[in-house]
C-alpha positions as CSV (number, residue, x, y, z in Angstrom):
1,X,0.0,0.0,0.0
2,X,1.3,3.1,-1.1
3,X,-1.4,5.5,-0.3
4,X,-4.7,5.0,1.5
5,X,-7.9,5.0,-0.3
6,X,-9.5,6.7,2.3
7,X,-12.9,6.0,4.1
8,X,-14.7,6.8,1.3
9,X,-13.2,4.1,-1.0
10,X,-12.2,2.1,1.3
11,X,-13.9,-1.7,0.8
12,X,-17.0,-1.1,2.9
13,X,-15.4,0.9,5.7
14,X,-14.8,-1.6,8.0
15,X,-11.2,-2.9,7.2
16,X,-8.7,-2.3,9.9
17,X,-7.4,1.3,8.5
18,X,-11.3,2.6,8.0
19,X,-11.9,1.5,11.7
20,X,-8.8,3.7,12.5
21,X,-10.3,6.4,10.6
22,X,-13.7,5.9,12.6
23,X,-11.6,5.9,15.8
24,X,-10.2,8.6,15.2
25,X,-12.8,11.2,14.4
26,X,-14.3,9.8,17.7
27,X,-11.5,11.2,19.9
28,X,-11.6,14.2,17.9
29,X,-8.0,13.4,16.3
30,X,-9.1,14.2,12.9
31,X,-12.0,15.7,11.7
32,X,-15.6,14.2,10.7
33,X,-15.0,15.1,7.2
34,X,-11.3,13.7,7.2
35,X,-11.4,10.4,5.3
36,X,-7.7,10.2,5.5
37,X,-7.7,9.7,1.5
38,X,-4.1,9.8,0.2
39,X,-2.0,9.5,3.8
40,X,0.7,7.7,3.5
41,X,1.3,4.6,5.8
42,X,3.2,6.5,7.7
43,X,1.0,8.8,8.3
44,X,-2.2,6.2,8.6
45,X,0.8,4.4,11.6
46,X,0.7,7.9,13.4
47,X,-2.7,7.9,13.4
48,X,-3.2,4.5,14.5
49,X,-0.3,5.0,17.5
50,X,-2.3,8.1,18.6
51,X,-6.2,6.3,18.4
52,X,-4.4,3.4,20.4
53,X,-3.2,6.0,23.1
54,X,-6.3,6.7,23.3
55,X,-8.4,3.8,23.2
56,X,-5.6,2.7,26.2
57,X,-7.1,4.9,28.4
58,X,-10.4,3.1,28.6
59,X,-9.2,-0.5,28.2
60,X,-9.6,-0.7,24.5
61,X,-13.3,-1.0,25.8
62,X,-16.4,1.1,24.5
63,X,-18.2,0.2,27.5
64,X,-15.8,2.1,28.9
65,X,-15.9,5.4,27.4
66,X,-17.7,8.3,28.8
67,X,-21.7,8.8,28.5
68,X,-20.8,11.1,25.7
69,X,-18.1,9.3,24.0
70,X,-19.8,6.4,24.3
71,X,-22.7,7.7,22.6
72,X,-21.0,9.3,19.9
73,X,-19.4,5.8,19.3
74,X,-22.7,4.2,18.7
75,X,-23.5,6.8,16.5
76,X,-20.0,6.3,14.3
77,X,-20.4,2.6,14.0
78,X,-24.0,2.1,13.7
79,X,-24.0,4.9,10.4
80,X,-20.8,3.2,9.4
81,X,-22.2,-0.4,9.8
82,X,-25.5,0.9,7.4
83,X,-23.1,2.1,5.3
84,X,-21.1,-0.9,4.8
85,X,-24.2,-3.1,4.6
86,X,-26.1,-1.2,1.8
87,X,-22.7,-2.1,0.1
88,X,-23.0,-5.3,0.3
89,X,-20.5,-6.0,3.6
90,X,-21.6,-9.5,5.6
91,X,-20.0,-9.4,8.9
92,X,-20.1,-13.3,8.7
93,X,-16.3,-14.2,7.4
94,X,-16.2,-17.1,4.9
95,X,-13.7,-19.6,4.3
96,X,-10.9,-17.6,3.1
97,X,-11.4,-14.5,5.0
């Protein structure tokens, strides 16, 4: 990967780099209009080290987070899990996945 394809593009949103982008905008790291379209993996690692940080300070649990981040979570994933649906994403893994 030489670039990412950003949120936008990327297959369904929920690979492990669109999850970092959600992640993100829910700490606040990057905008909601940031898709992160074009970063280098560099810059995607950065990202990731700082969205770890802060998952860290909750346990890396959502049940965890504050009332308000926690509610703001729900609201990322469930529009980002609609998304990803109406484009044909299964969370069921097959064989080869």
């Amino acid at each position: 990967m030489d670039k990412y394809v950003g949120l936008d593009r990327d297959k369904h949103g929920i690979t492990q780099l669109g999850r970092v982008v959600l992640d993100a905008r829910l700490f606040g790291l990057i905008p909601d209009t940031q898709d992160c379209g074009g970063w280098d993996i560099g810059q995607m690692q950065a990202l990731m080290d700082k969205v770890d940080k802060e998952w860290d300070r909750y346990g890396n649990l959502p049940s965890s987070l504050p009332p308000e981040l926690a509610e703001r979570h729900a609201r990322i994933y469930a529009a980002a899990i609609t998304r990803a649906k109406d484009e044909g994403w299964d969370a069921e893994l097959g064989d080869g996945e």
